[in-house]
MIDOFI-272494 format. One line per field, with one value per residue (C-alpha): residue number from 1; x, y, z. Coordinates in steps of 0.02 Angstrom, whole numbers. Example, Ala and Ser with C-alpha at 12.3 -4.5 7.8 and 13.67 -1.06 7.14 Angstrom:
num [1  2]
xx [615  684]
yy [-225  -53]
zz [390  357]
***
This chain:
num [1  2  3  4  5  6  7  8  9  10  11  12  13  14  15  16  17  18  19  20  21  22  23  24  25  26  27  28  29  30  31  32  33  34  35  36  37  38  39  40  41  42  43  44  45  46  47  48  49  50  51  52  53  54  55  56  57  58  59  60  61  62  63  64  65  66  67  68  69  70  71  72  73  74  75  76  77  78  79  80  81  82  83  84  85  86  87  88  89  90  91  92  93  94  95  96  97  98  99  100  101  102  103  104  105  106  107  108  109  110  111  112  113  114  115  116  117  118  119  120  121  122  123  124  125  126  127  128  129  130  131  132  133  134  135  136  137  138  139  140  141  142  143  144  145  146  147  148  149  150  151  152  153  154  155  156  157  158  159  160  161  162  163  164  165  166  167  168  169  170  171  172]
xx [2406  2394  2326  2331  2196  2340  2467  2611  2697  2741  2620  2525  2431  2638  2666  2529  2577  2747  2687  2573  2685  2821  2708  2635  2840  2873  2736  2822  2689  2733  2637  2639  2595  2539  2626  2485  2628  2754  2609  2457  2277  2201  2039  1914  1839  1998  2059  2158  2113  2043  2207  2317  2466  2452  2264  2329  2485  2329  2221  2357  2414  2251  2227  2370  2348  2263  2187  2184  2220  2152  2205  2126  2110  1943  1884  1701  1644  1732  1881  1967  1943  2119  2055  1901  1990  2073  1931  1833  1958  1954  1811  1730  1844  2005  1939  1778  1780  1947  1966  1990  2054  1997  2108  2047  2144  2054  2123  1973  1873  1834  1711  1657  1604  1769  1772  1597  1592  1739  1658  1502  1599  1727  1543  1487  1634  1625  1758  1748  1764  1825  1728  1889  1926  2023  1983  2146  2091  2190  2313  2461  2450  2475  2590  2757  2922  2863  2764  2610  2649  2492  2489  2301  2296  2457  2376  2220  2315  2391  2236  2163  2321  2300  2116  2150  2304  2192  2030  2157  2235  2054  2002  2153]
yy [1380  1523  1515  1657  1700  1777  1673  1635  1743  1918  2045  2110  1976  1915  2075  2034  1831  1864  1992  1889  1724  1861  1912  1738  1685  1848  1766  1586  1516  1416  1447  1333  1436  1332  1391  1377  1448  1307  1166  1230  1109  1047  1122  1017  894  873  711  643  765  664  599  742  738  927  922  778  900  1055  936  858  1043  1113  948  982  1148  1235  1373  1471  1643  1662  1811  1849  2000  2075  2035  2082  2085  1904  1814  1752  1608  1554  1552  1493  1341  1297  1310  1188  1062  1062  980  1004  838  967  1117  1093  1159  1261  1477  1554  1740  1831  1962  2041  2152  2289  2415  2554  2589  2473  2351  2167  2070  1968  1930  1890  1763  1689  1669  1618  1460  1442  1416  1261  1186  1193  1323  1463  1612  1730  1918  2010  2021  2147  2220  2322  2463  2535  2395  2438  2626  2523  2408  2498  2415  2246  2294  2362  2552  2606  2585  2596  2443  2376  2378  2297  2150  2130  2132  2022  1898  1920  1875  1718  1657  1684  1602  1456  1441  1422  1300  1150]
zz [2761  2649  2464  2369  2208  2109  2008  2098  2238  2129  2124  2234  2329  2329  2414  2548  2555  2606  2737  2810  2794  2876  3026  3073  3066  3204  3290  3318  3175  3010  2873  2707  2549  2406  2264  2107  2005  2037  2054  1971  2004  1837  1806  1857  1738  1624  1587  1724  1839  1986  2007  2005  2103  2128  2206  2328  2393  2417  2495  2631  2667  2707  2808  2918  2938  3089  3000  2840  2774  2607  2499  2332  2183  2152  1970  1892  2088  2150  2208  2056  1953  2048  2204  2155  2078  2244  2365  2216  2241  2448  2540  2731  2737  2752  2814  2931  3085  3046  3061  2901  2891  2717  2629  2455  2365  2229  2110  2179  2307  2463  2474  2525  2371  2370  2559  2558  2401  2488  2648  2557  2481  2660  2729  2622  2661  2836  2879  3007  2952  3073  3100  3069  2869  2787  2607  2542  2427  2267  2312  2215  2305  2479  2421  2413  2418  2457  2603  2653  2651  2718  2935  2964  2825  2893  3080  3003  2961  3100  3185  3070  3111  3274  3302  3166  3300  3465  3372  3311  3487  3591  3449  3487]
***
């Protein structure tokens, strides 16, 4: 499963879900992205939320799935308040005991904040969060023509993917 902290699939965390949905596919995986721009979860504590149709569908994908890549934006030091939402509305009841890869995408320099808040909250719910992360500096600057321009970053993910499959593999 991948979820990605930015709205929808455009963008640049789009850019870098369809490249790792594309390499997992040349790698004889399927991988189900939640769209949160097609089927967006209610924040939680409105009325009806408990409920929600849309926070059943995140729930059974991250149940089926094996493992997890998540891919969020840097914002004021953290994932974003997307990703943030999705993780809140997933328990250790969907993803204990399962690998979880972490992407973060920022507009400057490199750094870990994002990746570690993420595996900070992966953590509580019981995921494992692989060693190998990747953080993707000045984003748009690597992200040229719908793919990640960049080969050290682009071999990093790979990596990344590949360490995610082999973890994944010795786990079931």
């Amino acid at each position: 499963m991948i979820l990605s902290g930015g709205y929808g699939i455009e963008g640049s965390c789009g850019v870098v879900v369809n490249e790792v949905q594309a390499r997992l596919q040349k790698r004889g995986m399927r991988a189900s992205i939640f769209r949160n721009d097609v089927t967006a979860p209610p924040i939680i504590g409105t009325p009806g939320c408990w409920e929600s149709d849309v926070v059943k569908q995140l729930r059974e994908i991250a149940s089926r799935s094996h493992a997890l890549v998540l891919i969020s934006p840097e914002y004021h030091g953290t994932m974003s308040s997307t990703m943030k939402l999705q993780l809140d509305w997933l328990s250790k009841e969907q993803l204990a005991g399962k690998p979880v890869a972490l992407v973060s995408l920022l507009g400057g320099k490199s750094n870990t904040s994002t990746l570690n808040h993420m595996r900070h909250v992966c953590r509580w719910l019981g995921a494992l969060c692989i060693p190998d992360q990747i953080a993707i500096p000045h984003g748009k600057t690597h992200l040229e023509g719908g793919v990640i321009s960049d080969s050290d970053l682009s071999e990093r993910l790979d990596s990344v993917l590949e360490s995610l499959l082999d973890i994944t593999q010795k786990l079931h």
